[in-house]
N, C-alpha and C positions, 0 to 999 in steps of 0.2 A: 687516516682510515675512514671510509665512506659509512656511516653510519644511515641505519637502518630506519625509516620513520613508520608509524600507524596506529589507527586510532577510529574511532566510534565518529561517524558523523551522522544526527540523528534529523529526519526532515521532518516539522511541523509546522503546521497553521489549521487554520479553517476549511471547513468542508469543500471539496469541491475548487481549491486551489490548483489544481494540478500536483500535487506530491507526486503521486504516481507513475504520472508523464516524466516529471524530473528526475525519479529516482532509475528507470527506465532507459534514460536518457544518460543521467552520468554512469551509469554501469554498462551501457548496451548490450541489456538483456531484457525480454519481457518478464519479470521476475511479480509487478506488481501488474494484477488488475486493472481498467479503465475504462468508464462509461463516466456518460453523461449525469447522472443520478450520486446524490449524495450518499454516504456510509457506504463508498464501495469497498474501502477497506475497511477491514475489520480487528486484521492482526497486525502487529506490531510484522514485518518481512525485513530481513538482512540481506543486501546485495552488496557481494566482495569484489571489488576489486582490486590485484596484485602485481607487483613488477618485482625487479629485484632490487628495489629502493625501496619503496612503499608497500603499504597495504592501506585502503581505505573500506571500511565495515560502514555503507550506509545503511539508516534507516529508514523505511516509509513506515508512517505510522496512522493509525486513522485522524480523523478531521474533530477539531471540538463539536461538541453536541450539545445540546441539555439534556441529562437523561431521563428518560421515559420507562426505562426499563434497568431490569441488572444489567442483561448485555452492555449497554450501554456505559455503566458506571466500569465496568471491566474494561471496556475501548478506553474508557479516559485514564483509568489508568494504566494503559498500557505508555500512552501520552507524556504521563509525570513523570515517570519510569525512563523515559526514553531523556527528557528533558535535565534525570538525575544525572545519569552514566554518560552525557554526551562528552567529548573531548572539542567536537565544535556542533555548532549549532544552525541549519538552516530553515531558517524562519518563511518560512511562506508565503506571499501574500500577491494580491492582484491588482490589475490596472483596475478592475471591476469594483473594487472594493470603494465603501461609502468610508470618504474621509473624514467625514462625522464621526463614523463608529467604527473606528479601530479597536482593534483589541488584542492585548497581549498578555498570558499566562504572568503573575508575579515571582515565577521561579527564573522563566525566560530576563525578567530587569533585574532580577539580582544575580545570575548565575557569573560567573567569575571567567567563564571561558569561552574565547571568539563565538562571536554570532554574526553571520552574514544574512541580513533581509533581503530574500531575493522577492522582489516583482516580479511576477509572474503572468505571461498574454500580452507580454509588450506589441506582439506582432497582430493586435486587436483595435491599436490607439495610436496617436501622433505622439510628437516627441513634447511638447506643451503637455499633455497630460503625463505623463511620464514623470518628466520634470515633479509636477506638483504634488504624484504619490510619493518621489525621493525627498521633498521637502519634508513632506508630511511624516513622515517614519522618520528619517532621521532626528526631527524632533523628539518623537517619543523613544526612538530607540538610539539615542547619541555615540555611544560609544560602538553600536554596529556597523559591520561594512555593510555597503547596499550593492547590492547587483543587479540589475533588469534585464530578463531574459525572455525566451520564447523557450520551454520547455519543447515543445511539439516542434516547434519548425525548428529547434537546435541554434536558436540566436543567442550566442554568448554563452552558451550551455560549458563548451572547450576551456572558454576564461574562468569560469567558475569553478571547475574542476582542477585546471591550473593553480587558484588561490585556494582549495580547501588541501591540496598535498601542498603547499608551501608553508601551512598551516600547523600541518598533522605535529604533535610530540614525535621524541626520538622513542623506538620499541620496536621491542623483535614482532614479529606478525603473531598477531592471536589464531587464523587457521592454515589449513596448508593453501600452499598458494594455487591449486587446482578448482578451490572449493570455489562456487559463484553464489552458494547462498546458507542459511544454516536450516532454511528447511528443506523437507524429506518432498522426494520426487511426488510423493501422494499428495501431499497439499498442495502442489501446485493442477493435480488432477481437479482434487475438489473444488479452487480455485477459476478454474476454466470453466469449469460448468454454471459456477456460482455467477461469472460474467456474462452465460450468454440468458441464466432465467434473469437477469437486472435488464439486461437489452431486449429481452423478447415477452417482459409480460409487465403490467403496468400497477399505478397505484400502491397499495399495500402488501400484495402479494411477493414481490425479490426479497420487503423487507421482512419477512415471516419466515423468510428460508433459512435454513441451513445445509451444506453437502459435508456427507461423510463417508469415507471410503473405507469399505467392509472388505473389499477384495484389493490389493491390488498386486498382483503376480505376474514379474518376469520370465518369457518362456523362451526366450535368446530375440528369436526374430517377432514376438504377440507379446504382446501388454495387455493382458484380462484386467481388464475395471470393473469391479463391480462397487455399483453407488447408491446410496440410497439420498433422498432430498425431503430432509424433513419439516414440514408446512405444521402451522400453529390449529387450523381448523379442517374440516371435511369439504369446504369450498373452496376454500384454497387449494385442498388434491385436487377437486376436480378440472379445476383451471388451470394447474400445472399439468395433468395430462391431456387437454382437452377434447375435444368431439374427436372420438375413434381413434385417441390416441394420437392424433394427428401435432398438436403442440409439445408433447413432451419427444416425439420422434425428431422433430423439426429442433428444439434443443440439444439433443444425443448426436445428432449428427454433425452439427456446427461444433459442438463442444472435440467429441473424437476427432474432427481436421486438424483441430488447433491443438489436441494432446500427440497426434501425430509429427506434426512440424516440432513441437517442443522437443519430445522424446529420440524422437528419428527412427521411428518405426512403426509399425502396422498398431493399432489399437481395437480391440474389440471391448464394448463400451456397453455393458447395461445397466439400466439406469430403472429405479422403485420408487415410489412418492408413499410414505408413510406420515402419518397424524400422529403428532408430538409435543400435542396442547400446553400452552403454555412455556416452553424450552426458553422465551426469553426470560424468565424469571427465575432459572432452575439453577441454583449452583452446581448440583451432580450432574446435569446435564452440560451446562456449560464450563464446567470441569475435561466432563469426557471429549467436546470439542474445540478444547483446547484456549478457553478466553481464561482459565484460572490457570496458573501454573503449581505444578505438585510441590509442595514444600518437603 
């Protein structure tokens, strides 16, 4: 009898590894976020992937940090968390990376269940460097598989995917096999927008944000968004909406393309910038946008 395999594969490293790209990649779906700029994720995201042998439940998850803030201390552990429940483990890491200072979590060396070290940007580097980040990790991480890939340009991306279902325990599927992710079509509203204020305004100001969706309503053929973008100071509004309006239209509109192609239908998209001083330190705050989970 063909038994059934599936299981949690949860993807961590350092900021700005590409998680994102990969996680993107092995699901082929845009499910997580992706710019250029650090702490683009934030939440822990699941991307399902199903056949009728398998099921693989990845995780993207955010980038270590040091924290500066609660936000922050809730990202890391969303992290630990992720690093508890995994069934397997892919470890992040880059060609870019200073092989002076590696670094890996102490749950990551002692966890007990497969981890593959994927390099990450090989399509950045010769094979000579390559080589000397597989040296370099396999030292520290001995009993891991190593992979090197190009998340973005899909090099080796297929193989990897290949060994983490050769991988999986035997188990019946945790969702149904139609499901591509476990969050709700509104987070990835909020999500879309939250990517184009990270590409469209600079400094400090993406990391002060927050998007939360007050509206979001089904009308068969419209999708009503209504969102609000909550900023830490009263300069901050003003540089999210900027001269006549002219910057926050310019993000509404980029963001509505991109809910549109997600969704597959018409989106009408208004978008509010409200002052929310201090949210990164709020737990009822950060409760209500979801970085505390309800116990």
């Amino acid at each position: 009898m063909t038994t059934h395999k599936a299981g949690f594969v949860n993807i961590i490293g350092n900021t700005n590894a590409g998680k994102s790209t990969l996680m993107n990649a092995l699901t082929g779906e845009k499910l997580s976020v992706v710019t250029p700029k650090v702490q683009t994720t934030r939440h822990r995201i699941m991307g399902i992937v199903s056949s009728d042998h398998y099921q693989v439940v990845y995780s993207d998850t955010p980038g270590f940090l040091k924290p500066a803030y609660r936000l922050h201390q809730h990202m890391l552990d969303q992290i630990y968390n992720a690093i508890d429940d995994a069934d397997i483990i892919l470890f992040v890491a880059t060609v870019d990376d200073d092989l002076k200072k590696l670094f890996v979590p102490e749950p990551v060396i002692r966890t007990k269940v497969p981890v593959i070290t994927v390099i990450n940007k090989i399509d950045k580097t010769d094979e000579p460097t390559i080589q000397q980040h597989t040296k370099a990790w396999k030292e520290i991480l001995p009993a891991a598989m190593i992979m090197p890939v190009s998340a973005l340009k899909k090099i080796n991306t297929e193989k990897l995917f290949d060994t983490v279902t050769g991988l999986l325990p035997d188990h019946p599927p945790y969702f149904p096999a139609d499901e591509l992710s476990d969050k709700p079509e509104r987070f990835f509203a909020s999500e879309i927008i939250r990517e184009k204020i990270l590409l469209n305004y600079y400094e400090e100001v993406p990391y002060s944000v927050e998007v939360e969706i007050e509206r979001f309503s089904d009308e068969g053929k419209i999708l009503h968004i209504h969102a609000v973008i909550h900023v830490n100071r009263p300069t901050h509004k003003s540089i999210i909406i900027g001269k006549k309006g002219e910057a926050l239209k310019k993000t509404g509109t980029e963001a509505r393309m991109d809910m549109e192609v997600m969704f597959g239908k018409k989106v009408y998209l208004e978008l509010f910038v409200k002052v929310t001083e201090n949210w990164r330190e709020n737990d009822r705050v950060l409760r209500r946008f979801g970085y505390i989970s309800e116990k």
